[in-house]
N, C-alpha and C positions, 0 to 999 in steps of 0.2 A: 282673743289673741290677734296682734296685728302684724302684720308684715312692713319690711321697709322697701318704700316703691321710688326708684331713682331716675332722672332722666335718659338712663339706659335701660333700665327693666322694665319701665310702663306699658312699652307696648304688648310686654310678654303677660306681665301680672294684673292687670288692668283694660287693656283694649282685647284682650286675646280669653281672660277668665270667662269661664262658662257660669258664672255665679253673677248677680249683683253686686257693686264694692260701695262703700264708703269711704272717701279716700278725703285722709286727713291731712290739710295742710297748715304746716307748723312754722317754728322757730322758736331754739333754744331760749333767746330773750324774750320771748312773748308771754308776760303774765295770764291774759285769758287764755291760751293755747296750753298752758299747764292745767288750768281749772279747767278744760274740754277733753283733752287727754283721756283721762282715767276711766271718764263717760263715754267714751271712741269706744276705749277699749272692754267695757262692762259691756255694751252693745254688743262688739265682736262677739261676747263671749255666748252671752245672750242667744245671738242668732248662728252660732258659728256652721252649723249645718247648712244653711240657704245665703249668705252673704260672706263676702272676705272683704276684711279690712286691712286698711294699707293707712301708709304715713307718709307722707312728703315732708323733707324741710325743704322750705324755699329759697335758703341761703344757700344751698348746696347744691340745687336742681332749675337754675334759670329757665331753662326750655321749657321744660313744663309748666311751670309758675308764670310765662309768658303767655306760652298755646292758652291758658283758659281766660289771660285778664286776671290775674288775681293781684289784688289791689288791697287789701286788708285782711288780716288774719285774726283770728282762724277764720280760716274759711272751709266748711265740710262739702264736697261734691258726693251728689249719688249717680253715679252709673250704673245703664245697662248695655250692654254689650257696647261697652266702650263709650257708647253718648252719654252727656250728661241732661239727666231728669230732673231732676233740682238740687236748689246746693243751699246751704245756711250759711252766712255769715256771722260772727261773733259768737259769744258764748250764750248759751240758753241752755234751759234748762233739760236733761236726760229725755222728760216725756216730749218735750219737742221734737228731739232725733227721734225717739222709737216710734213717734205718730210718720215721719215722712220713709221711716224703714219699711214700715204696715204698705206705705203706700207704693213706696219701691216693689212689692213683694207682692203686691196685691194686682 
């Protein structure tokens, strides 16, 4: 399950969560951002105990989509307490995210 994170709630759901996040960023017209989607969200589900996931669209949420440089989508960021540890760009495959979750977690 994911949550929707906006340039008002980030700093609550996201810089402030006592968990790890995943934090998707999207748009509605983005063909790869549909085919990453479903795999965000299987993850969530996956790890839902030790990580929260969240969704940005970028079309909707400038400031945020600024503050990181995000330049092409999908782009998936990992935080932890709020910094970002690493992020993927593009779409790849399911075990690519759950390898850099392992390592988010690890």
């Amino acid at each position: 399950m994911s949550i929707e994170i906006t340039d008002a709630n980030f700093e609550e759901k996201v810089v402030n969560s006592d968990k790890p996040v995943i934090l998707d960023l999207w748009a509605e017209w983005c063909g790869p951002c549909r085919m990453v989607g479903p795999i965000v969200d299987e993850i969530g589900e996956d790890y839902k105990d030790q990580i929260t996931v969240g969704k940005l669209d970028v079309d909707n949420n400038p400031t945020i989509t600024a503050k990181y440089g995000i330049r092409n989508i999908p782009t998936i960021l990992f935080l932890k307490k709020g910094e970002v540890v690493d992020k993927q760009v593009g779409a790849v495959p399911k075990a690519a995210l759950v390898e850099k979750v392992e390592a988010l977690l690890g």
